[in-house]
C-alpha positions in Angstrom: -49.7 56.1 6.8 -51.8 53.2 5.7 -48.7 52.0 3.7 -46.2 52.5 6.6 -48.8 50.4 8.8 -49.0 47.4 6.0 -45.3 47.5 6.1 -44.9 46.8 9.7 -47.5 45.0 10.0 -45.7 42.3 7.3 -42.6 42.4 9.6 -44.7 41.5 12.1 -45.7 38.7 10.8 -42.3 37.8 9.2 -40.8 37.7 13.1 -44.2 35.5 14.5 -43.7 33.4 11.7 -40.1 32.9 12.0 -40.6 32.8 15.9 -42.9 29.5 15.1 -40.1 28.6 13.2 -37.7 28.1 15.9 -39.9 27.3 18.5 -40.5 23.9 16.1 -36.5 23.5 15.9 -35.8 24.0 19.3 -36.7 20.8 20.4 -35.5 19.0 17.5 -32.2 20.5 17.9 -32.1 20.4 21.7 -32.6 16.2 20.9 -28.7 16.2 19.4 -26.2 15.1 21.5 -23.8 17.7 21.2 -20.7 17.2 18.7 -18.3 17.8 21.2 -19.5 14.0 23.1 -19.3 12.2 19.9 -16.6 9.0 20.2 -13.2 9.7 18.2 -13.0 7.7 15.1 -10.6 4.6 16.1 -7.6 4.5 13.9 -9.0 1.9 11.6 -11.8 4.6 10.6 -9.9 7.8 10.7 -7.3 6.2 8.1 -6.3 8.7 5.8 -4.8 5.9 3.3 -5.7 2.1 2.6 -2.4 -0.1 3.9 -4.5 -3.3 4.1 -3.4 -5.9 1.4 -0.8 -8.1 -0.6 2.3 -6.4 -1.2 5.3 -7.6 -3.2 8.9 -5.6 -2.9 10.0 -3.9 -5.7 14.0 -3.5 -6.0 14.7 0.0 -7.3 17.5 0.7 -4.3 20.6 -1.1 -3.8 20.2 -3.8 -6.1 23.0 -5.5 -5.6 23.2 -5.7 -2.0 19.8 -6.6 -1.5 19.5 -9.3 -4.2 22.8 -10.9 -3.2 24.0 -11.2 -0.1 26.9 -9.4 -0.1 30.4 -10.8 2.1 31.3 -9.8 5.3 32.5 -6.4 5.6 31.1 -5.1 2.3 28.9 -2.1 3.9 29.2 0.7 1.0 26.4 3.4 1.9 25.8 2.2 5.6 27.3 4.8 7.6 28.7 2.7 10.1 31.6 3.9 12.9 35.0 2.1 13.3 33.4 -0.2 15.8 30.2 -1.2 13.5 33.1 -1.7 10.7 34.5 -4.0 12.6 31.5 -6.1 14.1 30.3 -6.0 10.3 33.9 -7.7 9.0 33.7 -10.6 11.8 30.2 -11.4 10.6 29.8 -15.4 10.6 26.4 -16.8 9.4 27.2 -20.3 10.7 28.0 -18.8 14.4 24.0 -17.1 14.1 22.4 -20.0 13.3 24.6 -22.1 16.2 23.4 -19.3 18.2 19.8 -19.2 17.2 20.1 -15.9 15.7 19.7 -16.4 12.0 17.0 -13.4 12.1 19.3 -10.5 13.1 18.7 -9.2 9.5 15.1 -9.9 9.4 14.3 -7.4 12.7 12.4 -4.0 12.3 15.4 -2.3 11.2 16.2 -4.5 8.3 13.2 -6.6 6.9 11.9 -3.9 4.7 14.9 -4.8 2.9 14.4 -8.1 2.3 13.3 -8.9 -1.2 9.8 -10.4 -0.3 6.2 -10.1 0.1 4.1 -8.1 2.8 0.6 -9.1 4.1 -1.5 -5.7 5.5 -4.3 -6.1 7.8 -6.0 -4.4 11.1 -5.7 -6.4 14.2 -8.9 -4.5 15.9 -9.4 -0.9 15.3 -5.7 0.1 16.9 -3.4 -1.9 15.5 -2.1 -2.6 12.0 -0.5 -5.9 11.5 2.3 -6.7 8.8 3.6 -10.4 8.6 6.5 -10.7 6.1 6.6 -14.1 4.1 10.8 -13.5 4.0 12.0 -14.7 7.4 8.2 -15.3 8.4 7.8 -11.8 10.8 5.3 -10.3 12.5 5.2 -6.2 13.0 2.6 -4.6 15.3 2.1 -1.1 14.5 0.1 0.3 17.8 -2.0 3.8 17.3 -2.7 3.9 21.0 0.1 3.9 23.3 2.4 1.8 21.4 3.5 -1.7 23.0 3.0 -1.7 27.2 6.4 -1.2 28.7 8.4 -3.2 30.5 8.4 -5.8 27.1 11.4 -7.8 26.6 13.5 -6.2 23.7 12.4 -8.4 20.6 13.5 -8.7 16.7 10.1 -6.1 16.2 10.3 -4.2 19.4 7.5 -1.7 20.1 6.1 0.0 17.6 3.8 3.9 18.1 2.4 4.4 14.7 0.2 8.0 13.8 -1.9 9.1 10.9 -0.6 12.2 9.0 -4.0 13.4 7.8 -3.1 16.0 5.8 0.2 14.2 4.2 -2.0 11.2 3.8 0.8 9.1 5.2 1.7 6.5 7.8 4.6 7.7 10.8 5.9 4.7 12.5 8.9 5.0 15.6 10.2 1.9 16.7 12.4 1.0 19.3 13.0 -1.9 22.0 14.8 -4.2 19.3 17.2 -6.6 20.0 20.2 -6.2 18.2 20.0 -6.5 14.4 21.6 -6.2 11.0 20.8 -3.2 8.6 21.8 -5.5 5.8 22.1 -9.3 5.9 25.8 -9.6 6.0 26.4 -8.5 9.6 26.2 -4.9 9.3 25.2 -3.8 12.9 22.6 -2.2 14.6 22.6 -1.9 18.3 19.8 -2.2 20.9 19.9 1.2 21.3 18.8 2.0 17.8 15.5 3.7 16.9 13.7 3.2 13.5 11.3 5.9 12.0 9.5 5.2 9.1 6.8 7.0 6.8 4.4 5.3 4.6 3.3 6.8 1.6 1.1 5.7 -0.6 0.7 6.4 -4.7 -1.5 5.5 -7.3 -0.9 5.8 -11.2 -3.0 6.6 -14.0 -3.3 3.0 -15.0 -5.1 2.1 -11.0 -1.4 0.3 -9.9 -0.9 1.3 -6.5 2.7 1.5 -4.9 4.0 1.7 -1.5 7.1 3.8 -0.3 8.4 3.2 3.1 11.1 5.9 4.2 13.3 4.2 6.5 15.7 6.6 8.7 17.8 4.4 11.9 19.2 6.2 14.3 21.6 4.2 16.0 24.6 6.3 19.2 26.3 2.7 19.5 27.2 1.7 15.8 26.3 4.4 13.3 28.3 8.2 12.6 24.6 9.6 11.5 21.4 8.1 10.5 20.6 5.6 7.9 18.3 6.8 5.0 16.4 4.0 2.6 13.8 4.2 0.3 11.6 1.1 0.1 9.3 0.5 -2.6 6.3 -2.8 -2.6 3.6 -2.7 -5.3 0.2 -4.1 -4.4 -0.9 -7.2 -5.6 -4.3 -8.7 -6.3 -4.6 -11.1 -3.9 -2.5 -14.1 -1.9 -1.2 -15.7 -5.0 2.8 -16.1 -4.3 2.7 -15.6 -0.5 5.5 -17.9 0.6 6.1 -17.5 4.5 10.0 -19.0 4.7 12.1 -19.4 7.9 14.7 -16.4 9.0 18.2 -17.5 7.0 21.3 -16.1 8.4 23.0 -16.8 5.1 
């Protein structure tokens, strides 16, 4: 009997003690603001990846289309309908410039492909900006909303970008372009074309980091299905190189 009484005697004390205990935490806890009312991290800070940055293209794709401005009519690989054929074979770079579009090839759906350098950085905490130094461009990638509507189509259009957290990559859908060229020598895209691209980013054993941006254009007016690129830039130490030149339509 004596024992059985110590025993619950020393549970009694166990529950007063631990009683005490969360009488003390109560308050303490009852002082933190619920984690439900905490702010959501802005774009900026929820970034799965690092964008921000020099970057310089790398030419693994397409060489000779890319390096070279190819003539009028050569669109091998661009899956382009009798009618984008045709606008592609009465390309004229002198009729662009008179007409002050000498940066068809240098909109959203084509820049990427312009051998050249990219400049990375966050315009606030919603938007990431990239400037290209080929054809001197400015891309607004908007994590809020996108672009306000009712904007005038433009060689960037609107651009809705989202973090994949758990690819660790960048989804970007623009549309509202002006019409464009998917490769410098007149082939077509229309105003009706939508771009998607995915940024993914890689780092190798030696620290060099490299950027892939999957292109895919989706295009009713000019284009039998969509049109898949691959996109490589490698990161660069600092500004060294950074050359902003003036749209070319030749």
């Amino acid at each position: 009997m004596a024992a059985a009484a110590k025993k619950r005697a020393n549970r009694l004390a166990l529950l007063g003690a631990a009683a005490c205990a969360l009488c003390v935490a109560m308050p303490l806890y009852a002082q933190r603001p619920p984690a439900g009312n905490a702010p959501p991290a802005t774009p900026k800070a929820a970034a799965p990846i690092d964008l921000t940055g020099y970057w310089v293209s790398v030419i693994t794709e397409d060489w000779k289309f890319r390096m070279v401005t190819p003539n009028a009519g050569v669109v091998a690989a661009i899956p382009l309908n009798p009618q984008g054929q045709q606008v592609a074979r009465q390309w004229d770079p002198a009729k662009d410039e008179a007409a002050g579009e000498q940066c068809r090839a240098y909109g959203a759906g084509g820049v990427m492909r312009i051998p050249g350098r990219l400049h990375v950085q966050w315009q606030g905490e919603d938007t990431l900006q990239i400037d290209t130094d080929a054809g001197t461009q400015t891309r607004l990638l908007r994590f809020r909303g996108g672009a306000p509507s009712g904007d005038a189509p433009s060689w960037q259009g609107n651009s809705s970008a989202q973090w994949n957290a758990a690819g660790r990559s960048l989804k970007v859908v623009t549309n509202n372009l002006k019409p464009g060229y998917l490769r410098s020598n007149g082939a077509p895209y229309s105003d009706k074309a939508v771009v998607t691209e995915y940024y993914d980013l890689n780092e190798l054993p030696n620290g060099d980091q490299w950027l892939t941006i999957t292109t895919k254009v989706d295009d009713p007016v000019y284009l039998t299905r969509p049109y898949l690129t691959s996109s490589d830039f490698k990161k660069l130490p600092g500004a060294a190189g950074w050359n902003p030149t003036p749209c070319s339509a030749g």
